[in-house]
C-alpha positions as CSV (number, residue, x, y, z in Angstrom):
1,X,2.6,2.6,-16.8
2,X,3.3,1.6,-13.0
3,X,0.6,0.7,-11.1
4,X,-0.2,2.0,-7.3
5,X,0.8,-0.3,-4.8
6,X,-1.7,-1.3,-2.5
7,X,-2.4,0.7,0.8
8,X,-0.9,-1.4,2.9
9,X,2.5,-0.8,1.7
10,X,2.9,3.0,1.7
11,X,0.6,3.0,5.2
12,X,2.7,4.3,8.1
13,X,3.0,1.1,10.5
14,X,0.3,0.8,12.8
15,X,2.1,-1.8,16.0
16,X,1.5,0.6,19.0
17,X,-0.6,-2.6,20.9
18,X,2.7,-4.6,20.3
19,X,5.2,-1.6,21.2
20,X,6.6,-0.3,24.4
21,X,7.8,3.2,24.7
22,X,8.2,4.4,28.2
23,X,8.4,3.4,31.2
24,X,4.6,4.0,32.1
25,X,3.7,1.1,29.5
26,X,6.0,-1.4,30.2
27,X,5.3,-1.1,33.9
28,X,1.4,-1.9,32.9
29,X,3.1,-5.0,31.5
30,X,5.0,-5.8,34.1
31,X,1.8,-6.0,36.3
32,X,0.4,-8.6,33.9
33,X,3.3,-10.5,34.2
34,X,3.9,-11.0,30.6
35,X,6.0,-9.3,27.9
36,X,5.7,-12.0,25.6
37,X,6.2,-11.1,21.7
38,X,6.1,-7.7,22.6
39,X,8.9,-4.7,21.5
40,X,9.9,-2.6,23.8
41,X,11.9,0.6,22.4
42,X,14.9,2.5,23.0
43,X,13.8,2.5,27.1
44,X,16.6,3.3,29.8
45,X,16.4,0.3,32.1
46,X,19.8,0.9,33.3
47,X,18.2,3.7,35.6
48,X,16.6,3.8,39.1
49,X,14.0,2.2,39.7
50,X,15.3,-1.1,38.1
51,X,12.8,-3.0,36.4
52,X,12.0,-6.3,37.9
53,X,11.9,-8.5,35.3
54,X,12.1,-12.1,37.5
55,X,9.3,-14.2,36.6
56,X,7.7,-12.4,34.0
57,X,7.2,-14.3,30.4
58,X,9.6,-13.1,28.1
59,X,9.2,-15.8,25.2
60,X,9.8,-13.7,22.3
61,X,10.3,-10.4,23.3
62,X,12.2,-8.0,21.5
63,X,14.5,-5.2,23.1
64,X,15.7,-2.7,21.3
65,X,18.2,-0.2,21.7
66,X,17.4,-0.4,25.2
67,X,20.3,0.2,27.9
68,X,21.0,-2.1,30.9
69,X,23.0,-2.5,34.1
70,X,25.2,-4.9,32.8
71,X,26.0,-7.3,29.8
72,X,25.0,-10.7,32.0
73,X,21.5,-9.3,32.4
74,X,21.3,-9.0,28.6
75,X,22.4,-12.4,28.0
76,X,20.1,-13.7,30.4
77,X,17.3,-12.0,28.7
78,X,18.2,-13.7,25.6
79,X,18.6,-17.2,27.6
80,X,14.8,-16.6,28.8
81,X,13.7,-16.4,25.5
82,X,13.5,-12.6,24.5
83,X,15.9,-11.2,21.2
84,X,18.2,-8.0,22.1
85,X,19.7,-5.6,19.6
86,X,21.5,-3.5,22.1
87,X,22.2,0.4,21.4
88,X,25.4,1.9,20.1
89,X,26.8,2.7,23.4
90,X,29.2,5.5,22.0
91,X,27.1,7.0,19.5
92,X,26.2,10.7,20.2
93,X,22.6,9.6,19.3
94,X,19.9,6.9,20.7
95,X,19.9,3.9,17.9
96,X,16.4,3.6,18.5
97,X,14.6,6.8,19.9
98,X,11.1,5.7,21.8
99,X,9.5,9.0,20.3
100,X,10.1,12.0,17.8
101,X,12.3,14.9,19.2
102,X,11.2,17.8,20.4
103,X,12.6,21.7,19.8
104,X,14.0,21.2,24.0
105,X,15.8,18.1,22.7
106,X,17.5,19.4,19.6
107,X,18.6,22.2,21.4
108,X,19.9,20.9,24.6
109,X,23.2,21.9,25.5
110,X,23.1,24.9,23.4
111,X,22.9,27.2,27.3
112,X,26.2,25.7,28.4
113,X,27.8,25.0,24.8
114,X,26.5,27.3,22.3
115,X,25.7,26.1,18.9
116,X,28.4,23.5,18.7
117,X,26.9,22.2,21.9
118,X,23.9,21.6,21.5
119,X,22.6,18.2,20.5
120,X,21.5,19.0,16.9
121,X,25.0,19.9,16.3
122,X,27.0,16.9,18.1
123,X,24.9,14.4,16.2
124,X,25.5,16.3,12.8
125,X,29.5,16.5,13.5
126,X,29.7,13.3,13.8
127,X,27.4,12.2,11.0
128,X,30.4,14.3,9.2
129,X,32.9,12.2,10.8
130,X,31.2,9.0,10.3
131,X,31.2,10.0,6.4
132,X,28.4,11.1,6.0
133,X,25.5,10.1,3.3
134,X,28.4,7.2,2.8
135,X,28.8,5.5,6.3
136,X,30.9,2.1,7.5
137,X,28.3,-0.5,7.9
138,X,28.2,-0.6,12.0
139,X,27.4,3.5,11.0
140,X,24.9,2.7,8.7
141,X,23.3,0.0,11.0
142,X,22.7,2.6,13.9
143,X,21.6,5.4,11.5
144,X,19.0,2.8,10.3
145,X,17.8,1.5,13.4
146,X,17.2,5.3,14.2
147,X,15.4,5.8,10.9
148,X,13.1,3.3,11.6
149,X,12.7,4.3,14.9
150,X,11.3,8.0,13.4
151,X,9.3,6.0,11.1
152,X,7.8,4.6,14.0
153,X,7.2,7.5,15.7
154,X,5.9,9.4,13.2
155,X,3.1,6.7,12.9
156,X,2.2,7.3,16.3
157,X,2.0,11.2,16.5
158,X,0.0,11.4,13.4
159,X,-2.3,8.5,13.9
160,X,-4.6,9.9,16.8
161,X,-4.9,13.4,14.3
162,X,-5.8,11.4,11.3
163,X,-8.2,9.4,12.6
164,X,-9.9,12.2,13.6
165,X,-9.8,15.1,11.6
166,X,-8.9,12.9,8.2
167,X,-5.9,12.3,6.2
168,X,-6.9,15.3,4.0
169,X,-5.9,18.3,6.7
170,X,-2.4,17.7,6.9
171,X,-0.5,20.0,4.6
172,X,2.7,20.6,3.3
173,X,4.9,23.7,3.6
174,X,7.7,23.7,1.1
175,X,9.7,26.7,-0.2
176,X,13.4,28.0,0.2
177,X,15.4,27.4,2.7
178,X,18.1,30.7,2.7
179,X,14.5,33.0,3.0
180,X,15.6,35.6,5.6
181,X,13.4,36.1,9.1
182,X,11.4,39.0,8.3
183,X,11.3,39.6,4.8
184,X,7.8,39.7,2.7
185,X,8.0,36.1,1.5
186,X,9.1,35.1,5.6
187,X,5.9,36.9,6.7
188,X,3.5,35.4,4.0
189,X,4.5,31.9,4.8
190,X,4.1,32.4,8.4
191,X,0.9,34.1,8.1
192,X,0.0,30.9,5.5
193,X,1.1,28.7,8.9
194,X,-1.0,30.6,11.7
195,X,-4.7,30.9,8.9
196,X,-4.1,26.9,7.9
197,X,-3.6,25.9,11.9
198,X,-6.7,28.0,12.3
199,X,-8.7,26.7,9.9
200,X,-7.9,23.3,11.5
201,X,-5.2,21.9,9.6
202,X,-1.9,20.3,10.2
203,X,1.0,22.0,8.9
204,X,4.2,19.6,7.9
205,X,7.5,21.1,6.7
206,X,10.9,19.8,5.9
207,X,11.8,21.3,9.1
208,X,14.7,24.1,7.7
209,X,15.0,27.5,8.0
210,X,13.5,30.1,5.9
211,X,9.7,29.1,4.5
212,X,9.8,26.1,6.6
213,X,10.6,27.7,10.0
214,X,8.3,30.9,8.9
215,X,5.0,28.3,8.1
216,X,6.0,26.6,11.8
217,X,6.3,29.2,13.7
218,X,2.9,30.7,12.1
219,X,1.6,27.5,13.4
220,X,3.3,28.2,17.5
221,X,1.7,31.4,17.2
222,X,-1.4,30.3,16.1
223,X,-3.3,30.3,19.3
224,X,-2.3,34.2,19.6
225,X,-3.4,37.3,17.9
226,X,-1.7,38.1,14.4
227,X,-0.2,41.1,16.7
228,X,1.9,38.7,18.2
229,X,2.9,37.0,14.9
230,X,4.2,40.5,13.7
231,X,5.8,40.9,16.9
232,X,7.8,37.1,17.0
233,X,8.9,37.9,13.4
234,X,10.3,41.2,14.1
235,X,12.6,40.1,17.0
236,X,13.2,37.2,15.1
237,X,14.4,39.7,12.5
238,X,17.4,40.4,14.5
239,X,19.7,37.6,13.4
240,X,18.2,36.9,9.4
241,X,20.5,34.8,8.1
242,X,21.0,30.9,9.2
243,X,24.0,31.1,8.1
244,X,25.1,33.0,11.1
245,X,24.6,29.9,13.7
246,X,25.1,31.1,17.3
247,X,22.5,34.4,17.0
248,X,20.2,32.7,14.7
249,X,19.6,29.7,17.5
250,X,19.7,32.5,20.3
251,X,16.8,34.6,19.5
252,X,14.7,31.7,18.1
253,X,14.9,30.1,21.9
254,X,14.1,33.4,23.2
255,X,11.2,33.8,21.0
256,X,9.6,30.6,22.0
257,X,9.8,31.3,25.2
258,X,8.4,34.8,25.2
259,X,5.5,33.3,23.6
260,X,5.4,29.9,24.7
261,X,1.9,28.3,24.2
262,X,-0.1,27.1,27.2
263,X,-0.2,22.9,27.6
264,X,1.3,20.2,24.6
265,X,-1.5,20.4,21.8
266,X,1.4,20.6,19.2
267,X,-0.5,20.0,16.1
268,X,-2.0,23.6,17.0
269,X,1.2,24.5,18.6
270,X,4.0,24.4,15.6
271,X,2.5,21.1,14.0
272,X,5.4,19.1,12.4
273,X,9.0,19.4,11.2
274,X,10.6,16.7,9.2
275,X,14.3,17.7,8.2
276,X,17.6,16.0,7.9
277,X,21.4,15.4,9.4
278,X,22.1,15.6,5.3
279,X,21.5,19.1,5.7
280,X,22.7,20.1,9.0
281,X,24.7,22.8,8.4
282,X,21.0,24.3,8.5
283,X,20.2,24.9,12.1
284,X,17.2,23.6,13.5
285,X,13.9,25.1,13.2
286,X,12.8,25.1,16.8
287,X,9.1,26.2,16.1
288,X,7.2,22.7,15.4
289,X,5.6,20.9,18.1
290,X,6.7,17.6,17.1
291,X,10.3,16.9,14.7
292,X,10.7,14.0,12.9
293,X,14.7,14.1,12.3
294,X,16.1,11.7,10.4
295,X,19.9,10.6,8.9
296,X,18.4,9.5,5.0
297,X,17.1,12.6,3.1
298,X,15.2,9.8,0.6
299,X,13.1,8.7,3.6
300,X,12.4,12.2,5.0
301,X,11.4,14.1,1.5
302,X,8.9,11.0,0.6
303,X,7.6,10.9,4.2
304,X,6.8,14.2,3.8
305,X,4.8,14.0,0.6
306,X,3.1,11.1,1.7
307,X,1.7,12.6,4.9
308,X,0.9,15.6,2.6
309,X,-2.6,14.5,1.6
310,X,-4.5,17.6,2.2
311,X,-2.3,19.6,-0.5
312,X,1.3,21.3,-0.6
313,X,2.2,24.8,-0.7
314,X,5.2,25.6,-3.3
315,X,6.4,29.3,-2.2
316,X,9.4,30.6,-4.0
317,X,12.6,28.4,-3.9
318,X,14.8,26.7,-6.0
319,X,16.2,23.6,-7.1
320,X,15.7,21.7,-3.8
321,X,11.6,23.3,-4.2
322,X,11.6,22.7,-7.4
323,X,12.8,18.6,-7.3
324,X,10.1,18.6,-4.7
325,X,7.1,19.7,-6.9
326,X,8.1,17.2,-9.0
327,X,8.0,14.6,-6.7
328,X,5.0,15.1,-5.2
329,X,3.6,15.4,-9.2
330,X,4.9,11.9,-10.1
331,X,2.7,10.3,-6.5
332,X,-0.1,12.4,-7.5
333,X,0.3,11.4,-11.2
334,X,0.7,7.6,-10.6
335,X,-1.9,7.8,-7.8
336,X,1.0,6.3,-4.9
337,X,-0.3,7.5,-1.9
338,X,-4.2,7.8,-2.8
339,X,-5.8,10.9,-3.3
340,X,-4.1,14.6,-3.7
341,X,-5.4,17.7,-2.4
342,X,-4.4,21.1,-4.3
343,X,-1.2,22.5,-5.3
344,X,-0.8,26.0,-4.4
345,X,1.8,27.7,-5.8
346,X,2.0,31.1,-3.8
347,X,3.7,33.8,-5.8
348,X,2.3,33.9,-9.2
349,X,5.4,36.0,-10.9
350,X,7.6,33.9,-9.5
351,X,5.7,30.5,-10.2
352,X,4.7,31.8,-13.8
353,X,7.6,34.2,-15.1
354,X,11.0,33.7,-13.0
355,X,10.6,29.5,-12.6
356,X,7.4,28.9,-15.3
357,X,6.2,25.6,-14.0
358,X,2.8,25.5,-14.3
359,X,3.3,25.7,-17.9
360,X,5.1,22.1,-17.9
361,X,2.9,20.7,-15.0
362,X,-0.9,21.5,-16.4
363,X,-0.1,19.4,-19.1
364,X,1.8,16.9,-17.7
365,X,-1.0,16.6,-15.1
366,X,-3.8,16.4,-17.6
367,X,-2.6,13.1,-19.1
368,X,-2.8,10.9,-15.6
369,X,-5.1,7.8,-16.1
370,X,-6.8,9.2,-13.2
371,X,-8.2,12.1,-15.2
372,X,-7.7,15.4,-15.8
373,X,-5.6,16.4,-12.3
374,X,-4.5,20.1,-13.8
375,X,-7.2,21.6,-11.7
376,X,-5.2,20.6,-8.2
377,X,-2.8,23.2,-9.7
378,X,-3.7,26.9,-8.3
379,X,-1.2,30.1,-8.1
380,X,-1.8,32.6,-6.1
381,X,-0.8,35.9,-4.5
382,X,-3.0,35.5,-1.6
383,X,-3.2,34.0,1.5
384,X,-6.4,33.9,1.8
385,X,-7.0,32.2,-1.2
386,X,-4.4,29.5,-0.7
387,X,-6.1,28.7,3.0
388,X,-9.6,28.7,0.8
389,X,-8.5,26.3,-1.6
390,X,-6.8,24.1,1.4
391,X,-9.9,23.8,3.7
392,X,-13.0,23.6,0.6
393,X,-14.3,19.7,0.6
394,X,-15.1,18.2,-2.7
């Protein structure tokens, strides 16, 4: 039986002290006079004002994916003693984002370019192009660098909530994906998203549509009366299936903006979105505060369970829902990521008649050499109750 590996290895990286991300910090650095062993990330230092980087210590620095005026001052970066890995100038994507994306930055360009303008869609056409899950290694090298860069990221947006509210009120959403905008199991999910951000936790999907965009959007709305939930969902209503790109995109933007929240406290304000360029024929779910997009669907789905340490909520879906629970089973099982908070399996026909897996999991999770973990597993018709057995403390 495989052990659990220490903490240290499945911890999100903790090197903000050592990490530069905007302009604001490194200019704090440039002050000092020193940049010495520190990383500064995916920064535009091609753009007015110019940094001045004459006379300041630079003895193993690290730039990356950062853009400058011109190749000499690169080189004379490197002959000062700092290490550049330079961007991918004619990639449709940074290689190294300084910070997760936002719902403004997927969409952008969809006003002047519709759907196949906007930037969620450029970067997935030419995922396509670049073949894919398969790429050419100069591909490959860029998609990782951005990867890591999301990693990264991730850390940081989820570090400041964790440390205060604990590592045990971030939930999962999971559930399917073709769930149309205002149908029963549409408005149970986001009225599961808009009772768990009021309870005071912090709601992580795998960033899609259906369940996934229902449980963020509960979470946008979550500052408002349930009137206005009812209200977002109907308009939302409208255009139902993701499958029909242009309208779908349309009245989500309109949506948010109708009911645009007050301020940047996005854990309360949509929480978090993890999804994938594997699936990006899905269009984006513009109702988390913060999205953690990234190129490798491995990396996403375990991120996603990992950060999931205050439970997961399984609504009705299929084989992609149903690979999950069983993911998230085997880390709770084996113990990988530490503790596991409930399973909540919302629909109990569905969970216990059309796809019976609490018959298979109860047993399977009664034999972990942690003991007897069958009682994380709940099903449920009720909200209420799911929220209940999310929030109780041990």
């Amino acid at each position: 039986m495989p052990t659990p590996p220490p903490a240290d290895i499945v911890a999100l990286p903790d090197s903000t002290p050592d990490e530069i991300e905007s302009r604001a910090e490194l200019d704090h650095h440039l002050r000092r006079g020193s940049l010495a062993g520190l990383t500064i990330q995916g920064l535009r230092l091609d753009l007015d004002p110019i940094p001045e980087l004459a006379g300041v210590d630079l003895t193993d620095a690290l730039f990356v994916g950062c853009r400058f005026e011109t190749p000499e001052i690169e080189a004379a970066l490197v002959l000062r003693g700092a290490h550049v890995i330079p961007g991918f100038p004619k990639l449709p994507y940074p290689s190294h984002p300084a910070r997760l994306y936002t719902p403004a930055d997927l969409a952008a360009g969809f006003d002047d370019g519709g759907f196949a303008g906007m930037y969620d869609t450029v970067v997935y056409d030419h995922f396509r192009a670049a073949g894919g899950a398969t790429p050419e290694v100069r591909e490959a090298l860029a998609q990782r660098l951005h990867d890591h860069a999301i990693d990264n990221g991730l850390a940081d947006v989820t570090r400041t909530w964790i440390a205060e509210h604990g590592a045990d009120t971030v939930v999962g959403v999971m559930g399917g994906h073709a769930v149309a905008r205002g149908s029963a199991p549409y408005r149970l999910a986001a009225t599961l998203g808009w009772e768990l951000t009021r309870a005071g936790q912090l709601i992580v999907t795998g960033g899609g549509p259906g369940v996934m965009e229902a449980a963020n959007l509960g979470s946008y709305l979550s500052t408002r009366p349930a009137e206005d939930l009812t209200s977002a969902i109907d308009e939302l209503a409208a255009a139902p299936d993701f499958l029909d790109h242009e309208p779908f995109t349309a009245v989500a933007l309109k949506v948010r903006e109708r009911f645009a929240p007050a301020g940047d406290d996005w854990p309360r304000q949509g929480g978090l979105a993890i999804p994938t360029w594997l699936y990006g024929h899905e269009p984006a779910n513009l109702f988390a505060g913060r999205i953690a997009k990234y190129f490798s669907n491995a990396i996403r789905e375990d991120m996603i369970l990992r950060l999931a340490r205050g439970g997961i909520v399984f609504a009705p879906g299929r084989a992609g829902t149903v690979q999950e629970v069983f993911q998230a089973a085997t880390k709770t099982f084996y113990g990988t990521d530490g503790a596991s908070g409930a399973y909540v399996f919302l629909d109990s026909e569905y969970w216990t008649k059309t796809l019976p897996i609490e018959t298979l999991l109860r047993p399977l999770m009664a034999l972990s050499r942690f003991g007897d973990l069958s009682t994380t597993i709940h099903v449920t018709d009720d909200v209420r109750e799911a929220v209940r057995v999310l929030t109780e403390k041990n």
